[in-house]
N, C-alpha and C positions, 0 to 999 in steps of 0.2 A: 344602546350603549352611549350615544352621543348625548340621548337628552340626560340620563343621570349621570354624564361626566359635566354636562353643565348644572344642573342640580348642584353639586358636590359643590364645582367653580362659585355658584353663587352665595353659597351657605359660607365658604372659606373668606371668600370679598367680605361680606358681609360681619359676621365676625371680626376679620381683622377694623374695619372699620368702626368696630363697636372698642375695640380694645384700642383702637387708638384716639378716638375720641375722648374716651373714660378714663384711661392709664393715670393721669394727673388726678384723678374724682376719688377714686379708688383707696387711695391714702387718707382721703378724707370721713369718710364714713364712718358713724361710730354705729358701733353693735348697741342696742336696747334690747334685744330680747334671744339666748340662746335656747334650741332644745337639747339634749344629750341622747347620742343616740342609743339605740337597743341596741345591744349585743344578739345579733342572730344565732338564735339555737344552734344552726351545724355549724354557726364558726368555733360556737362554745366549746363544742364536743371536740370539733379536731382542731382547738388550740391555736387559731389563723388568728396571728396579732399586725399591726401594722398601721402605715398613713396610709389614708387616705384621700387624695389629691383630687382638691372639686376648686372649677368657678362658676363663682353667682353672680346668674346679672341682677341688681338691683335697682328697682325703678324711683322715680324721683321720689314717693310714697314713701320709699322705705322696705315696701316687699320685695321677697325674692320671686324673681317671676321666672327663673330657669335657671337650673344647675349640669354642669360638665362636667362629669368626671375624667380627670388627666390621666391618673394613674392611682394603684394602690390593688388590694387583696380583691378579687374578684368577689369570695363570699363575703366583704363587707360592704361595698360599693354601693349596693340599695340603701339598706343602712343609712350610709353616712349622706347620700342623698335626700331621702325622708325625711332626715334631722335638719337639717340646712334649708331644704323649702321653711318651715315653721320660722325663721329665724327672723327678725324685723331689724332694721336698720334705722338711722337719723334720716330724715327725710332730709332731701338735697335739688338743686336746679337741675340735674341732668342724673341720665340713667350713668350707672359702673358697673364697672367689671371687679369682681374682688374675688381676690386667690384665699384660699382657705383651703386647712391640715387638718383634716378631722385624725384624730391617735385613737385606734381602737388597741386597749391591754388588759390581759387576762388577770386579775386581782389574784395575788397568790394565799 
């Protein structure tokens, strides 16, 4: 119990120190390259629209080297992960953190 409550402790340290380092970076970064994500077959069907609340951490490169989902529709969540790895940024001096709304909607 002890070691994965400091597990968790380091993972949260660590993080916030990535978001506070980046926070100013973050603003800065311009998008070059987006993908659009797939609409998941059973979202299709049972109609789940909705954000999807992700942060990318982006490296100095330009890739996305890891995506966190905040919040949003459970069946679209892979999804809008999948699309955002693919996504390439302005290359920059330091790694960011950048909040990003992926909108999944059902075309009427």
């Amino acid at each position: 119990m002890r070691t994965r409550l400091a597990s968790v402790l380091v993972v949260l340290v660590s993080a916030l120190c990535l978001l506070a380092s980046s926070a100013q970076g973050a603003e800065a970064r311009k998008l070059r390259k987006s993908v659009k994500p797939t609409y998941p077959e059973m979202a299709l069907k049972m109609r789940v629209e909705g954000i999807v609340k992700l942060e990318a951490v982006v490296g100095k490169d330009g890739n996305v080297s890891n995506v966190i989902v905040v919040s949003g529709p459970t069946l679209l969540k892979a999804a809008a992960v999948d699309c955002v790895k693919q996504w390439q940024y302005e290359p920059a001096t330091d790694t960011t953190l950048v909040g990003i709304d992926v909108n999944f909607r059902i075309a009427n």
